[in-house]
C-alpha beads as a LAMMPS data file, in Angstrom:
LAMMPS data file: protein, C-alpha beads

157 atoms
156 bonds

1 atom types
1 bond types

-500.0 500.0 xlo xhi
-500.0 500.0 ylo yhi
-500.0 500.0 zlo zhi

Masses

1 110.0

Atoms # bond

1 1 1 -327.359 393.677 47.148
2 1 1 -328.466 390.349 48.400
3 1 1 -326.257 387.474 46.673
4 1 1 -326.139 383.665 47.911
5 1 1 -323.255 382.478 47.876
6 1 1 -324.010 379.195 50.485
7 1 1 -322.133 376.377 51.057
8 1 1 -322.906 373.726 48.857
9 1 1 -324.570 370.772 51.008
10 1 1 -323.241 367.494 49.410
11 1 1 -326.546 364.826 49.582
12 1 1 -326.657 361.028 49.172
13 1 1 -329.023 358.633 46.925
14 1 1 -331.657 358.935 49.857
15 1 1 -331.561 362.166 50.928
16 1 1 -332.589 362.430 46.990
17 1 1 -335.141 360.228 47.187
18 1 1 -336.833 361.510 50.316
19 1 1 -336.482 365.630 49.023
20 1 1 -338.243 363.935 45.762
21 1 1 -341.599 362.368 47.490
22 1 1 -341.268 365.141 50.174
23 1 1 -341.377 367.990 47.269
24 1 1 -344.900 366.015 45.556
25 1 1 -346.395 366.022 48.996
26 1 1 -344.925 367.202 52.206
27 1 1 -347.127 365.170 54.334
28 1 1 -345.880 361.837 53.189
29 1 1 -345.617 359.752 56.332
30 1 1 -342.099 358.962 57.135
31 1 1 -342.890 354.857 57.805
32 1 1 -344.167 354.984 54.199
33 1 1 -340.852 356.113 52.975
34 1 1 -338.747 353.956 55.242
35 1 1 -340.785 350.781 53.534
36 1 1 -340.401 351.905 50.083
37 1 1 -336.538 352.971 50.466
38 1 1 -335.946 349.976 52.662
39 1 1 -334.693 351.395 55.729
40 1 1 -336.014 352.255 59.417
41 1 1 -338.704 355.255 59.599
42 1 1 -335.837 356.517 61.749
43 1 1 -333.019 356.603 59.603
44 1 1 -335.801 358.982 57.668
45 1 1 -336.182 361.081 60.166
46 1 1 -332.766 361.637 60.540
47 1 1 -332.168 362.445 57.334
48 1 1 -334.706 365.206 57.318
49 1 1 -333.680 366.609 60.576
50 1 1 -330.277 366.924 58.600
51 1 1 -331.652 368.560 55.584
52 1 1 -333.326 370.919 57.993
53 1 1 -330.158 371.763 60.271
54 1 1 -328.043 372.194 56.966
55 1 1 -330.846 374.412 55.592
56 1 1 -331.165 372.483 52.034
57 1 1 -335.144 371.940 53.678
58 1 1 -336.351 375.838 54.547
59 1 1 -339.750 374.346 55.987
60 1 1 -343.231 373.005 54.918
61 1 1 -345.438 375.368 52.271
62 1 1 -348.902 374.605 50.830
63 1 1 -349.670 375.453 47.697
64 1 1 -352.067 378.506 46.977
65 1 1 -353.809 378.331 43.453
66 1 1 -354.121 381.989 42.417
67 1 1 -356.820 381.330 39.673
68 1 1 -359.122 379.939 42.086
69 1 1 -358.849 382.875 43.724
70 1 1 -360.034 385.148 41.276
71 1 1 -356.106 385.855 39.999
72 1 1 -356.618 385.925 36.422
73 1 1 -353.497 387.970 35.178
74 1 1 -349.844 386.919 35.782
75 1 1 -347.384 389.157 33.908
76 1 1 -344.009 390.254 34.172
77 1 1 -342.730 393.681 34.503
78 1 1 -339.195 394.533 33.175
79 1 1 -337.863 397.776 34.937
80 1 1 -335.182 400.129 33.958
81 1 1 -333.907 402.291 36.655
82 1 1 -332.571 405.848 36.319
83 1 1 -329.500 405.332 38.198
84 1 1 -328.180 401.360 39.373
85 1 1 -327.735 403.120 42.964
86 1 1 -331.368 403.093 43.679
87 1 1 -332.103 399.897 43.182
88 1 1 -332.503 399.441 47.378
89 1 1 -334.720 402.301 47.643
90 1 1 -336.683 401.171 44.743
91 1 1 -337.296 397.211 46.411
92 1 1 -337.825 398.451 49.463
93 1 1 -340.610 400.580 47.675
94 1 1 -341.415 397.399 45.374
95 1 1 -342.303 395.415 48.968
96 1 1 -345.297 397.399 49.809
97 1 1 -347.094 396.290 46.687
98 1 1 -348.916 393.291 47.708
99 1 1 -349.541 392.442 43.918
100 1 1 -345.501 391.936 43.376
101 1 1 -345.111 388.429 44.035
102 1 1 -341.644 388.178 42.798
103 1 1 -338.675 390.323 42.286
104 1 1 -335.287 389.692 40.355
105 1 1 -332.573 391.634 40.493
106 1 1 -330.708 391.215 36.854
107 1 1 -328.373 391.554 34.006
108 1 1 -329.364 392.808 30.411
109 1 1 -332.140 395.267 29.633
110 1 1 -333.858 395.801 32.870
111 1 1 -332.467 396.600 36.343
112 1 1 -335.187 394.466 38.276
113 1 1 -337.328 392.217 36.485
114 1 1 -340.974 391.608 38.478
115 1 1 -343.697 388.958 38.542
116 1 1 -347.126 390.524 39.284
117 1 1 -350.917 388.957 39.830
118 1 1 -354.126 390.749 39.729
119 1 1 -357.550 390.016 39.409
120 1 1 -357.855 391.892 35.878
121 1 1 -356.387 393.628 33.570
122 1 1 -357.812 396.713 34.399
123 1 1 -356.500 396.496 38.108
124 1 1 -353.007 395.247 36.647
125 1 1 -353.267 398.610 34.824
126 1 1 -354.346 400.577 38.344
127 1 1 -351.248 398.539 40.073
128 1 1 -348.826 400.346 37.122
129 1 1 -350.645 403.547 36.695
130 1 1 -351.137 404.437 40.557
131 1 1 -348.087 402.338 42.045
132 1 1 -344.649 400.959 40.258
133 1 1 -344.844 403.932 37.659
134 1 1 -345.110 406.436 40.504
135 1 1 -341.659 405.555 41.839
136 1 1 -339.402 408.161 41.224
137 1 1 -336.394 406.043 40.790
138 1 1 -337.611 404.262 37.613
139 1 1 -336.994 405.464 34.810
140 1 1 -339.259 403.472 32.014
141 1 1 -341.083 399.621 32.232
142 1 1 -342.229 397.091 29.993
143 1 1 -345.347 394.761 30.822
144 1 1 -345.159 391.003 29.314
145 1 1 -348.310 389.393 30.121
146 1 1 -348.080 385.487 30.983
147 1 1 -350.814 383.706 28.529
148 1 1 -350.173 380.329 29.876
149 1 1 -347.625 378.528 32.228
150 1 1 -346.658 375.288 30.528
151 1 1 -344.165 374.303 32.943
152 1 1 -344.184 375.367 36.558
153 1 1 -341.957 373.008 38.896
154 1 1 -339.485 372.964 41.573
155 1 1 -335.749 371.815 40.853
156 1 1 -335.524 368.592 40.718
157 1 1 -332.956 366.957 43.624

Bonds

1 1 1 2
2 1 2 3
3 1 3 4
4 1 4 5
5 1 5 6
6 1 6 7
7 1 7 8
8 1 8 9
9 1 9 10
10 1 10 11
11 1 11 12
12 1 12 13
13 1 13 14
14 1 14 15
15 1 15 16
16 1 16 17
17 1 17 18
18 1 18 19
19 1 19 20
20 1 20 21
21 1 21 22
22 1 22 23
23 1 23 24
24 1 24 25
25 1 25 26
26 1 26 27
27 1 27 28
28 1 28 29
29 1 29 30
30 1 30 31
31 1 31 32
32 1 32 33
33 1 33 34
34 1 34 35
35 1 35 36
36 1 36 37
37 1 37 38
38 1 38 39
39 1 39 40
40 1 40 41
41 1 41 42
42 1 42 43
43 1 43 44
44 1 44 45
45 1 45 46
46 1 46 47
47 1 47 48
48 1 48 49
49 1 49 50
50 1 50 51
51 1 51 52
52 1 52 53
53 1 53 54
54 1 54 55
55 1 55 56
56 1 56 57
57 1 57 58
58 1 58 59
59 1 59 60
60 1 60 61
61 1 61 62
62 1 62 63
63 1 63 64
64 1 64 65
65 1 65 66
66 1 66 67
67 1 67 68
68 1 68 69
69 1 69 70
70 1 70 71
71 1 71 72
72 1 72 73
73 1 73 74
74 1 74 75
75 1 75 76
76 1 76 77
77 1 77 78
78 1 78 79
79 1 79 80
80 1 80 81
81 1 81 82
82 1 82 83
83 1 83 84
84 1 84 85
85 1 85 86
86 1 86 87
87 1 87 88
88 1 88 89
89 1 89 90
90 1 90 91
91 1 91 92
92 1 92 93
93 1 93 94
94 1 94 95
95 1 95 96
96 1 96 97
97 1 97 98
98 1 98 99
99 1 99 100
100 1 100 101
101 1 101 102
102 1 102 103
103 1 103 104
104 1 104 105
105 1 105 106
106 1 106 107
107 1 107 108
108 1 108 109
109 1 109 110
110 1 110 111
111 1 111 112
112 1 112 113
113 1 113 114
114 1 114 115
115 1 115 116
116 1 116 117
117 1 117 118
118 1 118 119
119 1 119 120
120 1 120 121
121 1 121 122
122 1 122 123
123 1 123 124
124 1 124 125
125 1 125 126
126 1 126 127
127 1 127 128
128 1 128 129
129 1 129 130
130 1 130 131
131 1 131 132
132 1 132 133
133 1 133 134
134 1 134 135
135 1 135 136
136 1 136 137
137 1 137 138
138 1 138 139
139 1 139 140
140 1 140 141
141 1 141 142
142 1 142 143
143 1 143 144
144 1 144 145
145 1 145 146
146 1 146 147
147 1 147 148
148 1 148 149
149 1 149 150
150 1 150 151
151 1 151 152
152 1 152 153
153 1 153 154
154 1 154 155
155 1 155 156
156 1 156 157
């Protein structure tokens, strides 16, 4: 079972501000920053080489948009496992599946609670007939399809 239990980094007023512009675009040049916070672009730099050493910044990721690609269906896929002690065996089955995008291990009705895209419905049903229902280990699912993501954002610093 993977659990985090990190240290808790403590961060200032700017640290804040700079994880804040640097989350809306990760490019933002660090002289712009310094102006607008009024200190030197390398007190900025400082601050994210600190972030980055202390591991509250885990690196630099663009943004994909899955429905310009052609990934029409986002759903979620509750799973209930026949036994809690194969819940390794299953993940490490779960990984192969390009389509799982996100996996949860949780409390209440399911086990391991999934987020899966596909181009279509019909290949969403392919990806549960021919792959996650062929597991051994699982012992039922339940398929909630996503019909629109209101609110999709990082936390906020």
């Amino acid at each position: 079972m993977h659990t985090n239990h990190h240290s808790t980094i403590q961060i200032d007023q700017l640290d804040q501000q700079i994880l804040r512009v640097l989350t809306q675009d990760a490019r933002t040049p660090y002289a712009e920053m310094a102006k607008n916070f009024g200190v030197s672009p390398g007190t900025i730099h400082v601050r994210v080489e600190k972030m980055r050493q202390s591991g509250v910044i885990e690196g630099t990721k663009i943004r994909i948009n899955e429905r310009k690609l052609g990934y029409d269906v986002c759903c979620f896929i509750g799973i209930i496992l026949k036994s809690a002690k194969d819940y390794e065996a299953v993940i490490a089955k779960l990984k192969q599946f390009d389509e799982v995008v996100e996996a949860y291990y949780t409390t209440g009705n399911y086990s391991i609670f999934l987020k899966v895209m596909t181009h279509t419905i019909e290949e969403l049903h392919r990806v549960l007939a021919t792959k996650i229902q062929l597991i051994d280990e699982i012992q039922s699912t339940e398929t909630l399809i996503s019909m629109q993501n209101p609110i999709l954002r990082d936390i906020k610093p």
